[in-house]
C-alpha atoms as one frame of an Amber mdcrd trajectory, in Angstrom:
protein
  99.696-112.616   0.728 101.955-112.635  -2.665 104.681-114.888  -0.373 102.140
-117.426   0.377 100.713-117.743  -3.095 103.822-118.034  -4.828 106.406-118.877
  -2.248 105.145-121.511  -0.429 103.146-122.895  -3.718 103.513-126.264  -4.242
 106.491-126.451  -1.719 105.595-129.326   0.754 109.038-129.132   2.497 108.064
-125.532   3.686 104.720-126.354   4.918 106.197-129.287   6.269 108.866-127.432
   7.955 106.223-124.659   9.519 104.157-127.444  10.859 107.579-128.710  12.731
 108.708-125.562  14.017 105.219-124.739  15.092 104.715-128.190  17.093 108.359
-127.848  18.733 108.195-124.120  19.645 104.232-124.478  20.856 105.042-126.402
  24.257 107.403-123.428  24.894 105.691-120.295  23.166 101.530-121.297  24.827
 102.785-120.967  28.702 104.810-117.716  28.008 101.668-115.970  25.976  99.395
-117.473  28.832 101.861-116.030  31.686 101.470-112.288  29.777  97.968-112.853
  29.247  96.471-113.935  32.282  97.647-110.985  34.252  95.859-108.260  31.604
  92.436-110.722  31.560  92.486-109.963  34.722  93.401-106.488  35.305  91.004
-105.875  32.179  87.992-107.865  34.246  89.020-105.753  37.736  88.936-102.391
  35.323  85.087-103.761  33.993  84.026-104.429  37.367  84.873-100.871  38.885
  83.564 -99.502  35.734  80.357-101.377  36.840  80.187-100.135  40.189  80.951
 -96.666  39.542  78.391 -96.522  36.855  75.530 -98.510  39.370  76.567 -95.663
  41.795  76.228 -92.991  39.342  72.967 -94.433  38.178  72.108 -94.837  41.981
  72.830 -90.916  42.763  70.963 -89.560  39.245  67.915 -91.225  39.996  67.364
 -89.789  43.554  68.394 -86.641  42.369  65.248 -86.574  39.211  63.376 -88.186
  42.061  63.801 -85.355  44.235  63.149 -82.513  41.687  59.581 -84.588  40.249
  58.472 -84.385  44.208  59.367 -80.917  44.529  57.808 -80.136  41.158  54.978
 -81.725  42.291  54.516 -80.234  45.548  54.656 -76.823  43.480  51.882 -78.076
  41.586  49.865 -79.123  43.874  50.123 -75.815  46.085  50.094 -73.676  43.218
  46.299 -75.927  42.940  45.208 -75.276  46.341  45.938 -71.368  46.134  43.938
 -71.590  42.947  41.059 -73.347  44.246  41.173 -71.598  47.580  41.303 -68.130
  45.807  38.469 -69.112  43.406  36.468 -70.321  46.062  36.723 -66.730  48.225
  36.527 -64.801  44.842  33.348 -66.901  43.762  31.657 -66.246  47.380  32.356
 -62.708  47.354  31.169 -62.255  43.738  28.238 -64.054  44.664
């Protein structure tokens, strides 16, 4: 930051020597960063997409799994009801 505030103060050759270089080496510099770039957009966007997938899948296999414990919880509950009704029902006839 100290170069540009005192270096380049006031100097308009400098600034007009940047601007210069930076038009004439642009044309050349642009398509060689774009060449480099485009590849690793794109490898970046395939990595993303897998990510996706994998976590969808994931997602997909944790859900049927909880799924399949809440049934089998349930069907615990509900003969772990029947025994108790069927059992209070015989106890209360008997006691009766």
């Amino acid at each position: 930051m100290a170069l540009f505030n005192n270096g380049f103060k006031g100097n308009i050759l400098g600034g007009l020597a940047i601007g210069i270089g930076a038009a004439v080496l642009a044309p050349v510099v642009i398509p060689v960063v774009a060449s480099v770039m485009k590849p690793l957009a794109k490898a970046a966007i395939k990595s993303g997409i897998m990510l996706y997938e994998k976590g969808r899948e994931t997602f997909a296999e944790v859900t049927e799994m909880v799924e399949d414990i809440v049934a089998e919880a349930k069907a615990e509950m509900a003969e772990a009801h029947k025994e108790a009704s069927s059992a209070g029902i015989s106890g209360g006839e008997s006691g009766a």
